[in-house]
C-alpha positions in Angstrom: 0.0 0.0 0.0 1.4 3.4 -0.8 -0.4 6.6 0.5 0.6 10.4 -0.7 -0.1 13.1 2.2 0.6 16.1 0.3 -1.3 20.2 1.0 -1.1 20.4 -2.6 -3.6 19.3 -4.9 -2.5 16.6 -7.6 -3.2 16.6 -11.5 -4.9 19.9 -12.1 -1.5 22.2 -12.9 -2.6 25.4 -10.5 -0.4 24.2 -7.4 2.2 26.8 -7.4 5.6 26.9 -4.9 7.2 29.7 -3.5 11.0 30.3 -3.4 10.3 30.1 0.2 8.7 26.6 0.1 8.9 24.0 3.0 11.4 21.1 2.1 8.7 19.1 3.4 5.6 19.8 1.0 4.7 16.2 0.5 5.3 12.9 2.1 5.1 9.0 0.6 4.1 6.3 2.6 4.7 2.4 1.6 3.4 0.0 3.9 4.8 -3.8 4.0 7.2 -5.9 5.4 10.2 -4.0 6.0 12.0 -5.0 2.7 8.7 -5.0 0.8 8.0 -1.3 1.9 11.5 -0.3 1.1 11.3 -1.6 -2.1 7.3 0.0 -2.8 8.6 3.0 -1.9 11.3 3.1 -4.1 9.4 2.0 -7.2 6.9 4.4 -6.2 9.5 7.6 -5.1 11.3 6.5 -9.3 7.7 6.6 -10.8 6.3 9.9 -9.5 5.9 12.6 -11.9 7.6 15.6 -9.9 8.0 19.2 -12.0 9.8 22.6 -11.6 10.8 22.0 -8.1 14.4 20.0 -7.2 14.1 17.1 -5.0 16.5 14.4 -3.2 14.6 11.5 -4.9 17.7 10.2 -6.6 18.7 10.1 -2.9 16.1 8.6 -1.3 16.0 5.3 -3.9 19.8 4.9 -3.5 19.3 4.6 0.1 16.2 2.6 0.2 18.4 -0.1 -1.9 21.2 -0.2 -0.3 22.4 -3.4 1.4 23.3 -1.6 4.7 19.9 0.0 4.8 18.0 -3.0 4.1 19.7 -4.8 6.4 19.2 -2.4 9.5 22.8 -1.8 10.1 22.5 1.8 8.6 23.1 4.3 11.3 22.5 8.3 11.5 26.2 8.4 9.5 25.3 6.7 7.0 
């Protein structure tokens, strides 16, 4: 299951961001085993239409593949 808590509205082009927009403007949820919601997320976070804003997507799929993250032994270094 994947949910999308997000304050702007989807598909109808009018959202519009500010130069002063909160890093945190929407949030994906994947809900599974711990390896199945890693790897939801990811195919969802790779699939997701995102434009005229920069994100750390790239980011966030490397890390929810990665070996040490998958296996729990990732720590706040990482």
């Amino acid at each position: 299951m994947i949910r999308v808590d997000s304050i702007f509205p989807f598909g109808n082009g009018s959202a519009t961001v500010s130069r002063f927009y909160d890093s945190m403007i929407a949030k994906v949820i994947a809900w599974d085993t711990a390896r199945g919601a890693a790897q939801k997320l990811a195919q969802s976070l790779t699939k997701a239409t995102i434009d005229g804003i920069p994100t750390n997507r790239s980011l966030l799929v490397r890390t929810l593949g990665h070996p040490n993250f998958l296996d729990g032994s990732a720590e706040s270094d990482f």
